[in-house]
N, C-alpha and C positions, 0 to 999 in steps of 0.2 A: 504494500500500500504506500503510494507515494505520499510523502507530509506538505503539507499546505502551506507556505510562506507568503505570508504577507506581503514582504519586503521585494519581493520578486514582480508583484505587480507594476503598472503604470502610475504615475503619483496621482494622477485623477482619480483611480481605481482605488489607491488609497484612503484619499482623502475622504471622498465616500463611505467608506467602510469605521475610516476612523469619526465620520460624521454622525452613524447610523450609531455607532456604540454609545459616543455620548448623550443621544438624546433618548436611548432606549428606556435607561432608569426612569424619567419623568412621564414618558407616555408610556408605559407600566404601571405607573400607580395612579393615574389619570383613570385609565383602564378599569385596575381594582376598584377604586371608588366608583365608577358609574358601572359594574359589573355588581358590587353590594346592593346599590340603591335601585337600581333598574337592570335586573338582570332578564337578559332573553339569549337564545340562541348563538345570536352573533356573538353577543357579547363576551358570552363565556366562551366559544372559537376561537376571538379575534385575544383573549385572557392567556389562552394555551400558547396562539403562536406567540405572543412576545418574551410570556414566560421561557420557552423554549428558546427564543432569540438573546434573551439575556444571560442563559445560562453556559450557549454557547458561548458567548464571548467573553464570563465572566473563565472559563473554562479552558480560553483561548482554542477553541477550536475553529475561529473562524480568524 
């Protein structure tokens, strides 16, 4: 399995990437709170992927 380096990308590609990470945290718990108060399908969907997107990259998998 080949390992995934970041640094190997284009710096746009980067920049992106390193864009996506920091704003993950806040529209996560943006999420949580209107998934508490008004929860529906989407919601709790849309709860899992970011859950999942933050863990990757607390995880550095991405």
């Amino acid at each position: 399995m080949a390992r995934y380096y970041r640094y190997r990308l284009p710096p746009w590609a980067r920049h992106c990437i390193i864009v996506i990470e920091k704003v993950t945290l806040p529209i996560l718990i943006f999420q949580l709170l209107r998934t508490l108060f008004f929860p529906t399908t989407l919601d709790v969907f849309l709860l899992g992927l970011l859950v999942g997107l933050f863990i990757a990259f607390y995880l550095e998998w991405i």
